[in-house]
C-alpha positions in Angstrom: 97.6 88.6 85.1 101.2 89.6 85.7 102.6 89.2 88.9 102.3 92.3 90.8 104.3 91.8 94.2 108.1 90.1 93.8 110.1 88.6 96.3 110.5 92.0 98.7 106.7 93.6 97.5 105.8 95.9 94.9 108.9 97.9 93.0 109.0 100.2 89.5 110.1 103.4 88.7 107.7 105.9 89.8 105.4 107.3 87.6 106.1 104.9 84.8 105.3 101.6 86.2 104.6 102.6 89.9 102.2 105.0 89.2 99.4 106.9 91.4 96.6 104.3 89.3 98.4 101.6 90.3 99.1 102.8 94.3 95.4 103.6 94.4 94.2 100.0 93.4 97.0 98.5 95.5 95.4 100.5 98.5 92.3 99.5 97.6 92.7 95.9 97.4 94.4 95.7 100.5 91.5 97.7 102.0 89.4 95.2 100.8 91.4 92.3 102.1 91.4 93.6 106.3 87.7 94.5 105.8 87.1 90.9 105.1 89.9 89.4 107.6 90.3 89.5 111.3 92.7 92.3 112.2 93.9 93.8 115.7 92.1 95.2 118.5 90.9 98.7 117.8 90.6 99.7 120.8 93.2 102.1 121.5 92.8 103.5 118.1 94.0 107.2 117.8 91.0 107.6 115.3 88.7 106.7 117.8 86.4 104.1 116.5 86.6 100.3 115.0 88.4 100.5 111.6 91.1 98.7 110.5 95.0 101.0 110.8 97.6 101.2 108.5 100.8 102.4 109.3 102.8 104.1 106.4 106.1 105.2 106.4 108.6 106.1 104.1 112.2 106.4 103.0 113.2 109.9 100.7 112.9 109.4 97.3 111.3 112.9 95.5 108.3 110.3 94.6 107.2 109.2 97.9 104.2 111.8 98.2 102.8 110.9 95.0 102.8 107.4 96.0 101.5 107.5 100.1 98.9 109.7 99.1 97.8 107.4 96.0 97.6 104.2 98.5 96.4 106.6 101.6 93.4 107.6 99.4 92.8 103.8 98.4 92.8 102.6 101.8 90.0 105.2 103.2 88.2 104.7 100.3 87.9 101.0 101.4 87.2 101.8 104.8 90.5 102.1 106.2 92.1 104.5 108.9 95.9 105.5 107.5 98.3 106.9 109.8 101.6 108.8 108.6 104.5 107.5 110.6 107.1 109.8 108.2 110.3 109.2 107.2 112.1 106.2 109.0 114.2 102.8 108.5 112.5 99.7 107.1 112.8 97.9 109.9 111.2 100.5 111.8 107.8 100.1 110.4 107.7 96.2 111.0 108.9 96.8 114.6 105.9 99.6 114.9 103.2 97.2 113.3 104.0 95.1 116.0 104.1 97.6 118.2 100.8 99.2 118.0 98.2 96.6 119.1 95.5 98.8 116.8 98.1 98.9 113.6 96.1 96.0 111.3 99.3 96.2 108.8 101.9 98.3 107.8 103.2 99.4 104.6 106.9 100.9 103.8 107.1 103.2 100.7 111.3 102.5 99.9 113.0 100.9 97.1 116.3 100.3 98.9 118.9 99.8 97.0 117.4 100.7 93.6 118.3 104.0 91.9 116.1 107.0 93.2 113.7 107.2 89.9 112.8 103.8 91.9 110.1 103.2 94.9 108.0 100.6 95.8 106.1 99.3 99.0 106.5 96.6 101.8 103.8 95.5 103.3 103.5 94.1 107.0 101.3 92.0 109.5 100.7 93.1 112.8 103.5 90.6 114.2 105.9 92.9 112.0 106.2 89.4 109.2 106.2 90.4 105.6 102.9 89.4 103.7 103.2 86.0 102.1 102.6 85.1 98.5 99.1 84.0 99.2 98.1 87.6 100.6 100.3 89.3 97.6 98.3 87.0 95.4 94.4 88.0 96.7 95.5 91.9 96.8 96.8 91.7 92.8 93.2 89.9 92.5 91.7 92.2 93.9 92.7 95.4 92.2 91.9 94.3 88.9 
């Protein structure tokens, strides 16, 4: 299996290596991976009922709608309420993941630095940390 997340999450250039399949499975693995964890109070869910929250937000590349839909559609199919945060900072969406006590993780569509026929997504715990190799590991498993 090749490695799927590097040292700073998933990165390709969209629509060749980063593409909508791929998004979709890597929504749908992480879906998987809250349904069988503990994740944050729901409580004050804007949804309204007990499911798991992902925040998603996003820098501007031209390919970030292909992609948050791609991973959006993964994550309800597994369950999963997605909330659209827009466009914002990285930081910003670690500091809201922490924020929110119903936000279960959050995931940041960016590249950074890369040229813009890059993207690629972060992907945060509720205290805002970036996953760790172990999580990256169980959601590559699991989207095979």
């Amino acid at each position: 299996m090749r490695r799927l997340f590097g040292t700073d999450g998933i990165r390709g250039i969209a629509n060749k290596t980063l593409t909508a399949d791929l998004a979709y499975k890597v929504g749908l693995a992480t879906a998987k991976l809250l349904m069988t964890n503990h994740f944050r109070d729901t409580v004050n869910s804007p949804f309204g009922d007990t499911k798991p929250v992902v925040l998603i937000g996003t820098d501007t590349r031209p390919s970030k709608d292909m992609i948050v839909s791609a991973i959006s559609s993964g994550l309800t199919a597994g369950g999963i309420n997605v909330l659209h945060v827009g466009i914002l900072p990285t930081p910003a969406i670690a500091y809201l993941t922490k924020l929110y006590s119903f936000a279960a993780i959050g995931i940041m569509i960016t590249a950074s630095h890369n040229p813009k026929e890059y993207n690629g997504y972060k992907v945060y715990w509720e205290d805002g940390a970036q996953i760790g190799p172990e999580q990256a590991d169980v959601i590559s498993k699991k989207r095979e």
